[in-house]
C-alpha positions in Angstrom: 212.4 209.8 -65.4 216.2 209.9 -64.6 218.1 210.6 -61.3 221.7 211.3 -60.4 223.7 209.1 -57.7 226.3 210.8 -55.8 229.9 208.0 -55.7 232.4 210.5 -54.2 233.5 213.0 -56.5 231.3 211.1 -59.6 228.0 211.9 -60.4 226.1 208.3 -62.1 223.3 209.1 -64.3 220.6 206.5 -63.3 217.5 205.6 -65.4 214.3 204.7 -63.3 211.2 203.2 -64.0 208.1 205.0 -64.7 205.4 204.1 -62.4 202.1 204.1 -64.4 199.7 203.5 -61.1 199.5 203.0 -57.8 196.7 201.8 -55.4 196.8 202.1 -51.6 194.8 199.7 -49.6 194.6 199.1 -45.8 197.7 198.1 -44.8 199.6 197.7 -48.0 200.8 199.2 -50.8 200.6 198.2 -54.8 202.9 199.8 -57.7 203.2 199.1 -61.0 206.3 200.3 -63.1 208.0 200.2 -66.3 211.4 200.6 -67.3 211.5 203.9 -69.8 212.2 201.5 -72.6 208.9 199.9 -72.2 206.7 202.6 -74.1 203.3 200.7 -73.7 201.0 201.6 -70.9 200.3 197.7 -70.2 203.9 196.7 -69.6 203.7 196.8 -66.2 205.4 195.5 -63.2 203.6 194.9 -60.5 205.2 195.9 -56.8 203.9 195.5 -53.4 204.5 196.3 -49.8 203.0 196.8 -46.0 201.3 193.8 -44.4 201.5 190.2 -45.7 199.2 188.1 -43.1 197.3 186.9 -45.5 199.6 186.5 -49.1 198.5 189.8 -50.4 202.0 191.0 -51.6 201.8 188.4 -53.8 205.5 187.2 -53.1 204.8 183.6 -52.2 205.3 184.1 -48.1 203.3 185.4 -45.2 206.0 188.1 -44.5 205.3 192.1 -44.6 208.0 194.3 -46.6 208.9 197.6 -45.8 210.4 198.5 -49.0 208.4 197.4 -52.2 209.4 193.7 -53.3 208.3 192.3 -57.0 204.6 190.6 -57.3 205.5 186.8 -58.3 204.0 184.8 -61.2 202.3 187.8 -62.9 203.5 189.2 -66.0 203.2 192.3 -67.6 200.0 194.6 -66.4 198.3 197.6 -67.3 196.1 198.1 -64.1 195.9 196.9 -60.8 193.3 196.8 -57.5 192.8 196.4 -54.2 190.5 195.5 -51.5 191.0 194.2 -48.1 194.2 192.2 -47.5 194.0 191.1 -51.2 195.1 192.5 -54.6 193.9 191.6 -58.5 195.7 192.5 -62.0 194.3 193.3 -65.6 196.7 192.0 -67.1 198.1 192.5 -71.0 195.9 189.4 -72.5 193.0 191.0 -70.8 192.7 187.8 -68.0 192.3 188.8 -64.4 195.3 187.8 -61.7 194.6 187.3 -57.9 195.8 187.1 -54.6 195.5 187.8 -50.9 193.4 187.0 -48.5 190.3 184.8 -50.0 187.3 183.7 -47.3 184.5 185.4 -49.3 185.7 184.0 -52.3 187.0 187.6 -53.7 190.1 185.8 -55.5 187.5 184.1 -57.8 189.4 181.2 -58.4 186.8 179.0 -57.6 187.6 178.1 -53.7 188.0 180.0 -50.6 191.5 179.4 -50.2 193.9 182.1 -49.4 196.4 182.8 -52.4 199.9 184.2 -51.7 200.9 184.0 -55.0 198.8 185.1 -58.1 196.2 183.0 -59.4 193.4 183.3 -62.2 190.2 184.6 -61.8 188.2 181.8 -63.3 186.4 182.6 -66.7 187.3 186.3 -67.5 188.8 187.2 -70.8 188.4 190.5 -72.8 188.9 192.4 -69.6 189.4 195.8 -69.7 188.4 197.6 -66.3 188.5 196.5 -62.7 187.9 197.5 -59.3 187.8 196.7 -56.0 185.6 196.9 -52.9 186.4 195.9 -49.0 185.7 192.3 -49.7 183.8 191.8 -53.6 185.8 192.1 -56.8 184.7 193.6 -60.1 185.5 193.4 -63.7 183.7 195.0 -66.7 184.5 193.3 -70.4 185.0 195.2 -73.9 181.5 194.8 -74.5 180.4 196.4 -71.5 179.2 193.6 -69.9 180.3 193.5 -65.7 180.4 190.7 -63.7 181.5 190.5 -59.5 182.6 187.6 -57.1 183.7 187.6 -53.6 181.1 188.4 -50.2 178.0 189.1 -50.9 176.1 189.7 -47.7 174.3 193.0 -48.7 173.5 192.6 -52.4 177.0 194.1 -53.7 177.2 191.2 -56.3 173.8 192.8 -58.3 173.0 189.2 -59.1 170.0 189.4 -56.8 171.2 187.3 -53.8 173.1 187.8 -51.0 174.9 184.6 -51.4 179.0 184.8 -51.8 180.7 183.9 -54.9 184.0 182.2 -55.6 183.6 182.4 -59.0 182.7 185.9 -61.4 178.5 186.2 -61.8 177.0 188.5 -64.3 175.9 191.9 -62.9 172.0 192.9 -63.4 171.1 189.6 -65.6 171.3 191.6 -68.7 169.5 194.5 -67.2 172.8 197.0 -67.0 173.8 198.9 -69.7 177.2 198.7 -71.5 180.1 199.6 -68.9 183.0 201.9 -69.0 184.0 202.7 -65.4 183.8 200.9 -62.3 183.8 201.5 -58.5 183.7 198.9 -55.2 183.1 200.4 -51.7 182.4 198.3 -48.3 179.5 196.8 -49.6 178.3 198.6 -52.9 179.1 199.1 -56.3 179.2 201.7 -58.8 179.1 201.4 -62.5 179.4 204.6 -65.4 177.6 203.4 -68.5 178.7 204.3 -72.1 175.0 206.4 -72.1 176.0 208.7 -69.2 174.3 207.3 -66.6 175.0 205.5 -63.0 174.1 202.7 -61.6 174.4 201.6 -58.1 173.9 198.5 -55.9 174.4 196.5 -52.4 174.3 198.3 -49.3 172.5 201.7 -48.8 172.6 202.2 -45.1 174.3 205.5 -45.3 172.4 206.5 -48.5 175.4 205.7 -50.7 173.4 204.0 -53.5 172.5 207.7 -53.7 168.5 207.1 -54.5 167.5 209.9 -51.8 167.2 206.3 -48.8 168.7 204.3 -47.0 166.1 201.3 -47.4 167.7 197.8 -47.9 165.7 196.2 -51.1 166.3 192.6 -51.9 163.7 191.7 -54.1 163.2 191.3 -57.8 166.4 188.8 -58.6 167.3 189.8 -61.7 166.7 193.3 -61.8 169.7 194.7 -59.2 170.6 197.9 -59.8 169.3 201.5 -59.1 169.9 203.6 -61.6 170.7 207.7 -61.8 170.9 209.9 -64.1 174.1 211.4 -65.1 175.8 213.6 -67.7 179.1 212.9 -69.5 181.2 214.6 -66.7 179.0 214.5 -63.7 176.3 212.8 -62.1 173.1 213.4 -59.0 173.4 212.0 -55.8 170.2 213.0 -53.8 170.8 211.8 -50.6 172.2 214.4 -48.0 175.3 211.3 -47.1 174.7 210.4 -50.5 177.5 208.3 -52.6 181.1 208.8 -52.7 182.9 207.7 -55.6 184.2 205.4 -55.4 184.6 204.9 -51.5 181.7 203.7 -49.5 180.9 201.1 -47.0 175.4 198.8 -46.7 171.7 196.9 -49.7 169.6 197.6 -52.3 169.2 195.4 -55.4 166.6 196.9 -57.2 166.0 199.7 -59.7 164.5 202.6 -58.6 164.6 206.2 -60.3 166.1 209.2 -58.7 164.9 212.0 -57.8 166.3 215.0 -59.3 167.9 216.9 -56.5 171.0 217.5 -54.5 173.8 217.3 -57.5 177.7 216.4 -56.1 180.0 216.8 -58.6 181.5 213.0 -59.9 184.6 213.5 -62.5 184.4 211.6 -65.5 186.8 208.9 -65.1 188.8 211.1 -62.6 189.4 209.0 -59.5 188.6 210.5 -56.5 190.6 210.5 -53.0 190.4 207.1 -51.7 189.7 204.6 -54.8 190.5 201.5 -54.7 191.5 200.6 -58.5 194.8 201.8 -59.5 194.8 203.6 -63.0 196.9 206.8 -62.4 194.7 209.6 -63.7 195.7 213.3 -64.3 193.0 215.2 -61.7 193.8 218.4 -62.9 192.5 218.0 -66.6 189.7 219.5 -67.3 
């Protein structure tokens, strides 16, 4: 993009950055841009504003911004997330960067210490999709394989426990299919698999694990997930409050089939009103 800036009777050309994604969270905002020069999609920068209370602008202080002030310590980007008063990076080497607010351990840096500057996600590399619920984290690998950290109270993790995790566990102990697409609400998770289908965990108190309940299941460790059927550009949800990708906010960790009723319409990789991961995604494609 370019702009003009008015200096009396001159008129400056002025080149500004592209901004390649956003993410809006509850009380801040994150931005990644790059410079028009910078022709890759992962040479972000990351930006951040809003509330600070807890580090998650990233800048090193406890301070809010009202104007959008650089992410410290980061490096280039090519996507970014949010949750709850904290923020995470994919970053170009396909590593994971944290920061914010970290008592359930959704920095995955190994403590529960809040970060206000960037700090790895202990253990991830090959990275190449994230996402974000209110208080858990998500990653998904080139292979397909997915793995969560942070609170954990109502199964959200899908490693068949409700205990919290400072440090990424695999999702489904080898029982998920190969990832593509992820989504975090409150308390659930959301996964698109390379065959078409969804799978769903953690809390399903307002039917948003989409099985046609809203019965908590936390049995069977090791075999998390509920899974529905789905086609290439849309999926079933059969429950009347059904699931809302990718927003949600309560626990089931254990398959069970769908029935096949009730369809709502879930785009592709389209990201809905309200998501929490911050590819920018053209919602009018077809």
């Amino acid at each position: 993009m370019s702009g003009s800036v008015l200096t009396g009777r001159l008129v400056r050309r002025t080149r500004v950055s592209r901004v390649l994604a956003v993410s809006a969270l509850a009380a801040f905002s994150l931005l990644v841009t790059a410079l028009p020069s910078q022709s890759a999609e992962g040479d972000g920068t990351v930006s951040a504003w809003g509330t600070n209370a807890s580090g998650q602008l990233g800048d090193g202080t406890n301070v809010a911004h009202f104007t959008a002030a650089p992410v410290l310590n980061l490096g280039p980007v090519r996507e970014i997330a949010g949750g709850r008063d904290f923020a995470f990076a994919l970053k170009t080497d396909q590593t994971v960067a944290s920061w914010g607010i970290n008592d359930g351990g959704q920095l995955g840096d190994g403590t529960f210490t809040n970060r206000s500057l960037p700090v790895a996600v202990s253990g991830l590399t090959g990275i190449v999709e994230i996402a974000a619920g209110h208080y858990h984290s998500l990653a998904a690998n080139a292979a397909g394989s997915v793995f969560a950290w942070g609170k954990n109270i109502n199964g959200q993790l899908g490693d068949g426990t409700t205990t919290r995790r400072s440090r990424p566990v695999a999702v489904g102990a080898g029982t998920l299919p190969a990832v593509r697409l992820l989504a975090g609400g409150r308390d659930h998770s959301l996964a698109l698999t390379n065959t078409g289908t969804v799978w769903a965990w953690g809390s399903n108190a307002f039917g948003q694990i989409g099985d046609g309940t809203t019965k908590r299941r936390l049995r069977r460790r090791g075999k998390p997930l509920t899974r529905m059927p789905m086609s290439r550009r849309s999926a079933a949800s059969t429950s009347p409050m059904g699931f809302n990708w990718p927003r949600g906010g309560w626990g089931r960790i254990r398959p069970t089939p769908l029935p096949g009723s009730g369809p709502s319409t879930l785009m592709g990789r389209r990201r809905m009103p309200g998501a929490t991961t911050g590819r920018m995604t053209d919602s009018s494609s077809a």
